[in-house]
N, C-alpha and C positions, 0 to 999 in steps of 0.2 A: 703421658698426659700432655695433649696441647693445648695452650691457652692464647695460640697466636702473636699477631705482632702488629706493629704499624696503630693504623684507626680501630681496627678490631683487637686492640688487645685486653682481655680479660683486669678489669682492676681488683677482681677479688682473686687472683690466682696466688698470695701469699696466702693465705690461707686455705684454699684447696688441697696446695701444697703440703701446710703443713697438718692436715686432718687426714689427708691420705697416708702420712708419714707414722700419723698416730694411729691410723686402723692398720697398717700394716707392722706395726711392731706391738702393738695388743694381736694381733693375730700370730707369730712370731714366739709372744711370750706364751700363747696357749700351747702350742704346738710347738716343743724343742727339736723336734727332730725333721721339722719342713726344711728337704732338701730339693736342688736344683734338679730334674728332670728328662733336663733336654735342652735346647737352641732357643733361647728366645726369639722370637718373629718380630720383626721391627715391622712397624706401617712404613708401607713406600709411596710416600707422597710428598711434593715439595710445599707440600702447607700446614700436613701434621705430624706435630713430632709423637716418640711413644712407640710402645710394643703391643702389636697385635696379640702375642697370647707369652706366658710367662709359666711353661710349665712345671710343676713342683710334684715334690712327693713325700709325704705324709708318714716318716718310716717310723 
């Protein structure tokens, strides 16, 4: 996730942060067995940070 920097920087990104933190470990606790899949893809850009795709598997 990018929330930037400098004049554009996001002021509500602690909390972004931390609600993504919570849907992904409520997600997590649904599903004991989501494992990693593959290479994560980062985004290649010098403005956003973040992973393009985060593949997983559901065993």
């Amino acid at each position: 996730m990018a929330f930037g920097t400098g004049i554009h920087y996001c002021i509500a990104n602690a909390l972004a942060r931390l609600e993504a933190r919570i849907a992904l470990e409520a997600l997590a606790a649904q599903a004991p067995g989501l494992t990693r899949a593959g290479v994560p893809a980062r985004i290649q850009s010098p403005v956003l940070r973040g992973l393009r795709s985060l593949p997983v598997r559901l065993g």
